[in-house]
C-alpha angles and dihedrals in degrees: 000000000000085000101054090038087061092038098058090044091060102049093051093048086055092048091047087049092046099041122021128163086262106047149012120220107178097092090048093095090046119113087228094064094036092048097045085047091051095042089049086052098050089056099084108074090176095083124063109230133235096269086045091046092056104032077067098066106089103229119278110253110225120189094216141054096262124053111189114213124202096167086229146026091239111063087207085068110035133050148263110316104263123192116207137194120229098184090115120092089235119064114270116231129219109245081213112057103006095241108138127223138213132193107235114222117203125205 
């Protein structure tokens, strides 16, 4: 009986979180919502968008090997911590946050 009680509980806490009074979740992960809100978005050309944004930031220049990327100061902002080789001739890019990285040789 313990069995059945959890899981009917279980099944009407995931048809409250799929489908509420207010809202209805079950289209979200659809490609007709996600394509009319990207093409919404892409509307507006007076904006530059995220890859744009980013591609604008020179590479960081790191003395050793290893350059750590957080995406932020703050940790409440960025992103997991990423460590990242430089050992390649062209800059490295987070796969976070998109901000490239190049090992600085001094000489």
């Amino acid at each position: 009986m313990a069995a059945f009680g959890k899981k009917a509980m279980a099944t009407n806490l995931l048809k409250t979180l799929t489908c509420s009074n207010s809202r209805c979740l079950s289209g979200v992960g659809s490609s007709e919502v996600i394509t009319s809100h990207t093409y919404k978005w892409m509307q507006d050309t007076s904006k530059k968008s995220p890859m744009e944004l980013i591609s604008e930031v020179p590479p960081i220049k790191v003395e050793g090997r290893i350059a750590a990327c957080e995406g932020d100061t703050n940790p409440a902002l960025g992103h997991p911590i990423e460590y990242i080789c430089l050992d390649l001739a062209e800059p490295s890019v987070c796969k976070y946050c998109g901000l490239r990285y190049t090992q600085d040789h001094h000489r």
